[in-house]
SEDOVO-763304 format. One record per residue: y negated, z negated, x negated of N, C-alpha, C in turn; residue in three letters. Coordinates in pm, whole numbers. Each point is the difference from the previous one (the first is absolute). Layout:
BEGIN
Y Z X Y Z X Y Z X ALA
...
end
This chain:
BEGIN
119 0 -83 -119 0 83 -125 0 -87 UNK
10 -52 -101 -121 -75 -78 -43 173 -75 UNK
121 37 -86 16 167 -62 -123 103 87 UNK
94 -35 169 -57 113 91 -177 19 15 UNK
-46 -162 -9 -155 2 39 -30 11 -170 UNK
60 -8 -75 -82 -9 -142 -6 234 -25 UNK
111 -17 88 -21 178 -75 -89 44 125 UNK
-24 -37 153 -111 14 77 -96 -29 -45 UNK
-75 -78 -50 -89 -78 -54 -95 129 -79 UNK
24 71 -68 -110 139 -74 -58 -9 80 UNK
94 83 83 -63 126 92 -122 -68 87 UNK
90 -82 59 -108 -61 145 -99 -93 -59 UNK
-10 -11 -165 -128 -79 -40 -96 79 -82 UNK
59 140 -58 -91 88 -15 -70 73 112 UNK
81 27 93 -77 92 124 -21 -67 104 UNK
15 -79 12 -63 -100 131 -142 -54 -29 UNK
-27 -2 -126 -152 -26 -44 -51 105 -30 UNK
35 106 4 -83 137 -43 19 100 84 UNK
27 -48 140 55 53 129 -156 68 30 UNK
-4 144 24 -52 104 105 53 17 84 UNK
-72 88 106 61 29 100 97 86 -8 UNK
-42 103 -98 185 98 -25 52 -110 -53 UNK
-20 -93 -36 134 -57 -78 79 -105 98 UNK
-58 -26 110 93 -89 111 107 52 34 UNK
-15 172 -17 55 96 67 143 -12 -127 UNK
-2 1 -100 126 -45 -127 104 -67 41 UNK
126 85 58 93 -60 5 88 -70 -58 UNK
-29 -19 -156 84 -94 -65 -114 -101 -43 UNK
-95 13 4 -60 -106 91 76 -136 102 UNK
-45 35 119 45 -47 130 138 -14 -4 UNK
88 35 -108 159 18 -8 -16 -137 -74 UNK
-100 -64 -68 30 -82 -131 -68 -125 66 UNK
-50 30 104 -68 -118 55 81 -54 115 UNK
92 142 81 96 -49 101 85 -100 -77 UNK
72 31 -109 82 -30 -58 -5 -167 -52 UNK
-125 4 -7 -64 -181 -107 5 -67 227 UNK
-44 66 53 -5 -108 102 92 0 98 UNK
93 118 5 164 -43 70 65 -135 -109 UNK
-46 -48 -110 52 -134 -68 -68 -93 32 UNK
-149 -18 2 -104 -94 -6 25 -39 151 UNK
-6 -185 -76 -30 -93 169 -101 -15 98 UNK
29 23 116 -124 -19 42 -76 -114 -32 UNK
-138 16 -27 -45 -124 -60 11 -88 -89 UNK
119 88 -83 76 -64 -103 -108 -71 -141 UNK
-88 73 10 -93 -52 -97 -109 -69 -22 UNK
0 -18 162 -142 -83 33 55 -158 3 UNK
-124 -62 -17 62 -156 3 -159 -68 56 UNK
1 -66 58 -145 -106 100 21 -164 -149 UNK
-118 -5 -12 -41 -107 -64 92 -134 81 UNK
24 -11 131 33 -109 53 201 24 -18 UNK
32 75 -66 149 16 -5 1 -45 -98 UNK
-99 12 -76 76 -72 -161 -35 -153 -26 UNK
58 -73 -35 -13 -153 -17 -83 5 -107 UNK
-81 -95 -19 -59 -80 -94 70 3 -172 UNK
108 -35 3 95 13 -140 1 147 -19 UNK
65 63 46 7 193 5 -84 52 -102 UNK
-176 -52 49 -89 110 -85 40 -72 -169 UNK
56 -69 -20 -14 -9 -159 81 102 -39 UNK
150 -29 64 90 132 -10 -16 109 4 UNK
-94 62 19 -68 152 57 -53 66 -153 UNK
-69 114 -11 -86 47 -68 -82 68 108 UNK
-92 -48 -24 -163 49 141 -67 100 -108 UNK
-15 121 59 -57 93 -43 -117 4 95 UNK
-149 18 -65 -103 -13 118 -61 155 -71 UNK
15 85 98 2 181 -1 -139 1 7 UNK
-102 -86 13 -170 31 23 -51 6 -117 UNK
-124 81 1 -54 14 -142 -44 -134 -64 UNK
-22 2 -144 1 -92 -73 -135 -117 38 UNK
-131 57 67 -91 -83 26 73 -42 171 UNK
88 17 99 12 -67 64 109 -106 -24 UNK
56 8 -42 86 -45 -105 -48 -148 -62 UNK
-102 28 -66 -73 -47 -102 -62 -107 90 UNK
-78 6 98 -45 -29 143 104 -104 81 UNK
127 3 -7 63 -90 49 178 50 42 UNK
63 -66 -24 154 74 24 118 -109 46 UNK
101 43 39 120 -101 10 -5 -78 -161 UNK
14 -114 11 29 -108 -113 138 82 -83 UNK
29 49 -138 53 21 -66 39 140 -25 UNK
-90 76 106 -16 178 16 -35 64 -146 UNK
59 94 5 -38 57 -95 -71 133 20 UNK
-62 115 -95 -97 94 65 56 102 -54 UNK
56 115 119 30 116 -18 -26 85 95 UNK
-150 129 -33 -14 43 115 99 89 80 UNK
-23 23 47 123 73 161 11 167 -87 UNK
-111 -3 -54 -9 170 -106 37 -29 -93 UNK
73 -63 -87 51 -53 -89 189 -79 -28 UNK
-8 5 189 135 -97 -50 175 96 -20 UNK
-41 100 -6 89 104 -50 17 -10 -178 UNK
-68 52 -43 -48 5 -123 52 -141 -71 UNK
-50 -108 62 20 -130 -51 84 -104 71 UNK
137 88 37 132 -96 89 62 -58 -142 UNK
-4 30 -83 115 -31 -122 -120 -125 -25 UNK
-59 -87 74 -81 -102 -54 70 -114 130 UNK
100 97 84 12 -92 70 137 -76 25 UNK
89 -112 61 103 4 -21 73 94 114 UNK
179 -29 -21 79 71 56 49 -120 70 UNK
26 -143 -62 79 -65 38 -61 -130 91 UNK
-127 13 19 -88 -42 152 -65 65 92 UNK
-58 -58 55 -59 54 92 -149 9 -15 UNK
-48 158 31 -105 36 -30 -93 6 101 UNK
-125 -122 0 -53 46 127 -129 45 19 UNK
-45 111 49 -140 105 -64 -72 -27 168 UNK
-78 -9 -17 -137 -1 47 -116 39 -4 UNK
-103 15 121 -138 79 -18 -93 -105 112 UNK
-84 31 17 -57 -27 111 25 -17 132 UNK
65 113 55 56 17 86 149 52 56 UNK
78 9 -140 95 111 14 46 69 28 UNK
-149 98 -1 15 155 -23 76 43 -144 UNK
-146 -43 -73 54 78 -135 131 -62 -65 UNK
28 -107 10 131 -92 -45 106 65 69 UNK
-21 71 137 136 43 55 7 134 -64 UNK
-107 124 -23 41 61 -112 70 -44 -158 UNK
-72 -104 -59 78 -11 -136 107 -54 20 UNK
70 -64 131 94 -48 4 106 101 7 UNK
-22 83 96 47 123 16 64 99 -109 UNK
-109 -34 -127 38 100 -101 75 -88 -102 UNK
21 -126 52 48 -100 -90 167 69 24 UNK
49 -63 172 108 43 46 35 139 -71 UNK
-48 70 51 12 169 -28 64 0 -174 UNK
-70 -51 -46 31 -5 -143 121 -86 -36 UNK
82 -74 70 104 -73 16 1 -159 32 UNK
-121 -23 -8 -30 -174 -9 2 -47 140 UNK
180 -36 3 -3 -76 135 -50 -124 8 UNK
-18 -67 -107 -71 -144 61 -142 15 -14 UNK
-21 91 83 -229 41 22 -16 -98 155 UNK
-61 -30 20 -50 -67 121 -112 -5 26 UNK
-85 72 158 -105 -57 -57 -76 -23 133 UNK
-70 -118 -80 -88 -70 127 -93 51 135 UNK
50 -42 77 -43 57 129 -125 -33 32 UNK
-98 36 29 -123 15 43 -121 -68 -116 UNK
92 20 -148 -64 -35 -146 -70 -129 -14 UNK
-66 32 -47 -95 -126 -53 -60 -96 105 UNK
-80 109 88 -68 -23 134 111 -148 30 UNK
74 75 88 158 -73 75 45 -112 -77 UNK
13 19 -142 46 -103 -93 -105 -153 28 UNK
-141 28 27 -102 -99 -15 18 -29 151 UNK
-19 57 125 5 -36 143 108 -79 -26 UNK
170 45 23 96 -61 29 -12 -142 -128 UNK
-78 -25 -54 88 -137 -80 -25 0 -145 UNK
-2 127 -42 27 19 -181 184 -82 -22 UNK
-14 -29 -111 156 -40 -27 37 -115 68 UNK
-74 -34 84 54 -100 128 0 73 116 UNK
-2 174 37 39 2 162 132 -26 42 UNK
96 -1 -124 136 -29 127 38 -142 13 UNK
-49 -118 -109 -27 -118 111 -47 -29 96 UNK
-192 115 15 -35 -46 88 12 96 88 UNK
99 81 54 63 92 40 108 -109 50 UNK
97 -51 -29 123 -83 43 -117 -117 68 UNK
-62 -45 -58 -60 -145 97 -76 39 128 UNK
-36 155 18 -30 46 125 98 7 111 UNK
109 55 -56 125 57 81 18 -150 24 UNK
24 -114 -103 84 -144 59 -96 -62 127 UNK
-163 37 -23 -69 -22 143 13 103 129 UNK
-1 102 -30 75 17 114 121 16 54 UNK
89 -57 -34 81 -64 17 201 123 13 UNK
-59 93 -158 89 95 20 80 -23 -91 UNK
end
């Protein structure tokens, strides 16, 4: 499985970013992209700040995909900075044997580099759902306590 998206992985990360309109039309194209998401989970890569416990983020590697002055400006506690245009180029900085979790603002651009993370073979990419924004509303590295102490009040 891992082989199949690593030899998908060119194609649909060279031409999916340098996509024209004749080029949507590229059937080995759309052949290389059917192919990566008849495997991919639904949702398999997204993860909500309130799913992960408190202990988790040490275990992680947090990739924060925003440029270096937002970055610079404020980030998940132990993030490190790799922009979203960059994290191709600079995966061999990252591990294989945790979990990688990339972020933006909003995760837009994080669900692209995540995207090209997968594509490129890196099943443990994950990445934060509604970014940075979402990360600070729900809790920071306390929403899934205070995520569980909601649910125990209402009484689920």
């Amino acid at each position: 499985m891992k082989n199949l998206k690593t030899l998908l992985a060119a194609p649909i990360v060279a031409l999916a970013f340098a996509t024209t309109p004749a080029m949507a039309e590229n059937e080995e194209l759309i052949d290389a992209m059917e192919g990566y998401v008849m495997f991919a989970d639904y949702q398999g890569a997204t993860i909500r700040p309130e799913q992960i416990p408190e202990e988790d983020w040490e275990n992680m590697t947090i990739v924060d995909t925003r440029d270096a002055g937002q970055y610079e400006k404020d980030h998940i506690p132990g993030a490190i900075n790799i922009e979203w245009r960059e994290i191709l180029e600079r995966r061999d900085e990252l591990p294989s044997d945790r979990t990688v979790l990339v972020y933006c603002n909003t995760g837009s651009l994080s669900a692209q580099a995540g995207l090209m993370l997968r594509l490129a073979g890196m099943d443990n990419v994950r990445i934060l759902q509604d970014g940075f924004t979402g990360f600070k509303e729900a809790g920071g590295v306390e929403a899934n306590a205070r995520a569980q102490e909601e649910a125990e009040e209402a009484g689920e």
